[in-house]
C-alpha positions in Angstrom: 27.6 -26.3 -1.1 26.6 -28.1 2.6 24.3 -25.8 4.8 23.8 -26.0 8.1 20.1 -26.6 9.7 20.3 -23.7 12.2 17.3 -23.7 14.2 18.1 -21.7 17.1 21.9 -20.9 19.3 22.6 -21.3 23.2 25.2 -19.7 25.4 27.0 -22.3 27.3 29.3 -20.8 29.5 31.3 -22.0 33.1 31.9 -19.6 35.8 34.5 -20.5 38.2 34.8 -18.4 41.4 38.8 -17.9 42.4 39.9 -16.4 45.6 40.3 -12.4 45.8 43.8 -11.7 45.3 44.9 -14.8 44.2 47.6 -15.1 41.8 46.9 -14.9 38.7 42.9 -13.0 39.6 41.5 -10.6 40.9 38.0 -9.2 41.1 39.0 -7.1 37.9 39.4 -9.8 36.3 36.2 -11.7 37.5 34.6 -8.4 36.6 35.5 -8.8 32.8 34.7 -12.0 32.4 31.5 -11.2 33.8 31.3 -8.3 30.7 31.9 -10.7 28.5 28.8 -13.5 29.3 26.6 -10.2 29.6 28.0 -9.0 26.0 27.7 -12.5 24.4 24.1 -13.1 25.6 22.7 -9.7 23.2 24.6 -11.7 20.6 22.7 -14.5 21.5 19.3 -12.9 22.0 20.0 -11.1 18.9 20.7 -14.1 16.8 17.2 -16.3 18.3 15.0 -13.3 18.3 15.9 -11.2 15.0 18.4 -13.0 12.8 17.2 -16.7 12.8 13.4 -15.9 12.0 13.7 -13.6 9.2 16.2 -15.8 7.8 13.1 -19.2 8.3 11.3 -17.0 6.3 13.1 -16.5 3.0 12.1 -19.2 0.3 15.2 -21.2 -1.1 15.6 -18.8 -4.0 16.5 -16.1 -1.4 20.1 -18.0 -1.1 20.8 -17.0 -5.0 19.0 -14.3 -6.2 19.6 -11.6 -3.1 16.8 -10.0 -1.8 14.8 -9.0 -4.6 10.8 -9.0 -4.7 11.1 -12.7 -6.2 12.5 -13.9 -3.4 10.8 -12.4 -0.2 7.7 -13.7 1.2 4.9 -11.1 1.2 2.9 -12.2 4.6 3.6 -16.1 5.7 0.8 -15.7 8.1 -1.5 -14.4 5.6 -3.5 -17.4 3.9 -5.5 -15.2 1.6 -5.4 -15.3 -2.0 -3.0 -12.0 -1.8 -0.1 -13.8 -0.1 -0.6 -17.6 0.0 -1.3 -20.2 -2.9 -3.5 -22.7 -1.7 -3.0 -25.0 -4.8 0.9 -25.3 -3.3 0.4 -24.6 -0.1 2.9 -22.3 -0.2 3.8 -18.8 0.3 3.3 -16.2 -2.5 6.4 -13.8 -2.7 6.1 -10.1 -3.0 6.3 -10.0 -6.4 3.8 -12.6 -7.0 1.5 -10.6 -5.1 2.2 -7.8 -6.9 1.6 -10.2 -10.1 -2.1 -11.3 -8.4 -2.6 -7.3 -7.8 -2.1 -6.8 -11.8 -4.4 -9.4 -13.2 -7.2 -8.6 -10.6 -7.2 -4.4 -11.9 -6.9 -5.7 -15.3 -9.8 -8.2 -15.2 -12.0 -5.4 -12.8 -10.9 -2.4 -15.7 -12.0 -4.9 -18.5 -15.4 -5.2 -16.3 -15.6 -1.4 -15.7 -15.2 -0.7 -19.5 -17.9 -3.0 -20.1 -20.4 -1.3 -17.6 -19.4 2.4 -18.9 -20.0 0.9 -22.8 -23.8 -0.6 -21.8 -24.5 2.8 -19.8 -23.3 5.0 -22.9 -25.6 2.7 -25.2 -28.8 2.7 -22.8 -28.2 6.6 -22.2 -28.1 7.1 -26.0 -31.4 5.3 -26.2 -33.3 6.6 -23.5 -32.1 10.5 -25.1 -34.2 9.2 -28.2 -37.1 8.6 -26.7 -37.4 11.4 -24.7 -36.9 9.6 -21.4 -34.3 13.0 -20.1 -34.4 11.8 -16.0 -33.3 8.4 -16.6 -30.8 9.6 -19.1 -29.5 12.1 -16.5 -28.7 10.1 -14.0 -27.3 7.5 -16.3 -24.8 10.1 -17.7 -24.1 11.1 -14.0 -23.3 7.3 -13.3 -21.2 7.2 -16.6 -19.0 10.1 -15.5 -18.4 7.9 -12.1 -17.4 5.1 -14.2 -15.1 6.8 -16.5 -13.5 8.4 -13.1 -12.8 5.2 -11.7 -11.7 3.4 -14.8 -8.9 6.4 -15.1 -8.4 5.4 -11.3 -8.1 2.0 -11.7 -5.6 2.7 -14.9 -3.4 4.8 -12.7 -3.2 2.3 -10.0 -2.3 -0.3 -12.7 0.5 1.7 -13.5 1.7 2.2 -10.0 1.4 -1.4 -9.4 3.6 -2.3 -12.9 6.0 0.8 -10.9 5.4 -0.1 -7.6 6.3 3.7 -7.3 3.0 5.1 -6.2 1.6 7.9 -3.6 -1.9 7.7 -2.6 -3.9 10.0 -0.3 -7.4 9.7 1.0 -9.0 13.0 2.0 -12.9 13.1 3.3 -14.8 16.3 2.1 -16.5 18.9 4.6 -20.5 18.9 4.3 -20.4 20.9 1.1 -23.9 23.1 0.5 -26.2 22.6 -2.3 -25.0 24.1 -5.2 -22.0 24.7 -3.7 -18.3 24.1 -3.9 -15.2 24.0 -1.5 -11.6 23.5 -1.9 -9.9 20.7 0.0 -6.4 20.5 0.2 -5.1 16.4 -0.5 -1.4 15.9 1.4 0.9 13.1 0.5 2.9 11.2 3.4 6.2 12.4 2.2 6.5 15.3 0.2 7.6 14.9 -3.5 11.0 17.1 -4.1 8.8 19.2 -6.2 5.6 19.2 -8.5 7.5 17.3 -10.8 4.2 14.2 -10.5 0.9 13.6 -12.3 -2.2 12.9 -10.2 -5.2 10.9 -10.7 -8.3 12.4 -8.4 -11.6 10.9 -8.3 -14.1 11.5 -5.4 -16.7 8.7 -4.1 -20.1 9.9 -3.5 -23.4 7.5 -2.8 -25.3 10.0 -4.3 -24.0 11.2 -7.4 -23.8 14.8 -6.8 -20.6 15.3 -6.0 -18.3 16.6 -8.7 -14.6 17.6 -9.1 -13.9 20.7 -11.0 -10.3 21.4 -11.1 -7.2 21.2 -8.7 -4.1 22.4 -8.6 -0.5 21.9 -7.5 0.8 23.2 -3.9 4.2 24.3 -3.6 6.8 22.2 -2.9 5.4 18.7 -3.9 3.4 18.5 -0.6 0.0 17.6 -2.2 -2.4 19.4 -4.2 -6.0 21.6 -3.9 -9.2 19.7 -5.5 -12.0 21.9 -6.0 -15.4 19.9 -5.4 -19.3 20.7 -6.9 -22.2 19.9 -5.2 -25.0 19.7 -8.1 -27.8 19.1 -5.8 -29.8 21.8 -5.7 -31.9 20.4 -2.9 -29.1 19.1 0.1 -26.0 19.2 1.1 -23.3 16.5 0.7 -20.3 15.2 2.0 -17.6 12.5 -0.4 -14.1 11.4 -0.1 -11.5 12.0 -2.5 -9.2 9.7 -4.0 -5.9 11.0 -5.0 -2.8 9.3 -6.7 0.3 10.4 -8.1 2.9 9.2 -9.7 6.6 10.2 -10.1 7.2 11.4 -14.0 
């Protein structure tokens, strides 16, 4: 089927000025064709400033397959590995983006499980031979890795569902061997508590700890209760919180 190479649309009208009165005018009638130039230019306007450009922007596929993630550029301006293939020269669409997303969390989890396996070994060793502080703090930084490898899993699956919440709260200044609650809000409330949730909090210390959490009422977000092990100062961590529709 022929398509047409529209690039942009102009207004081309003629105004032609009759006498007041004159048979068959009158200013009325001026007066609506006037309407009628003003209406036709939002067309117009519409059509250059709105219409044309996001159609420039759909890749060829767009024409059979409807608008559909294969078929809608994620950022033409973007020339990062996220949204443009530099091999082609072209475009990435939004669900080859999504695609890129996928591979990176699976190649960074298979990296994470690595880590977390040498850590477990070296802990195990160091436990033998009586070497209790190193050991410590490599259990502390095993725990951190086995909360972000289940972080990076549920973000995996919210990628593969592209059906994912995710809510970034920063603690207060929690006390040493304290705790405090903080309450973790989604943007849009879930119609109920219906949802799991994947909570992990970042600390450059180590110290910080989550204990439990809990559900608030009416799917707006939940309560994460967070340990500070240091004995010796206070810290402060941000949580990371994700959930997912069941």
């Amino acid at each position: 089927m022929a398509t047409l190479p529209l690039t942009s649309l102009a207004l081309v009208s003629t105004q032609r000025t009759v006498p007041l009165n004159g048979s068959p005018t009158s200013q009325d009638y001026n007066d609506d064709q006037n309407d009628g130039l003003i209406d036709l230019t939002s067309i117009v306007s519409f059509i250059n400033g709105t219409l044309i450009p996001l159609l420039q922007v759909l890749p060829s596929l767009a024409a059979t397959a409807g608008l559909e993630g294969r078929a809608i550029n994620t950022d033409s301006t973007n020339l990062t590995a996220l949204c443009f293939n530099a091999l082609t020269s072209t475009p990435l669409t939004v669900a080859q983006s999504l695609n890129y997303l996928q591979n990176l969390q699976t190649n960074l989890q298979g990296q994470m499980t690595s880590l977390s396996t040498q850590v477990a070994v070296l802990s195990s060793q160091l436990s033998a031979t009586n070497q209790n502080d190193i050991s410590l703090a490599l259990q502390n930084f095993q725990s951190v890795l086995n909360t972000t490898t289940a972080t990076l899993n549920a973000l995996q699956t919210a990628v593969n569902n592209n059906a994912a919440t995710t809510a970034q709260v920063v603690t207060p200044s929690i006390a040493a061997s304290s705790h405090t609650n903080v309450v973790v809000g989604w943007a849009s409330s879930f119609t109920g508590n219906n949802y799991t949730v994947t909570i992990s909090v970042e600390d450059s210390t180590g110290f910080l700890q989550i204990d439990s959490w809990f559900y608030n009422a009416g799917g707006a977000g939940v309560t994460v209760k967070v340990s500070n092990t240091d004995s010796a100062a206070a810290h402060t961590g941000t949580i990371h919180a994700i959930a997912i529709p069941a």
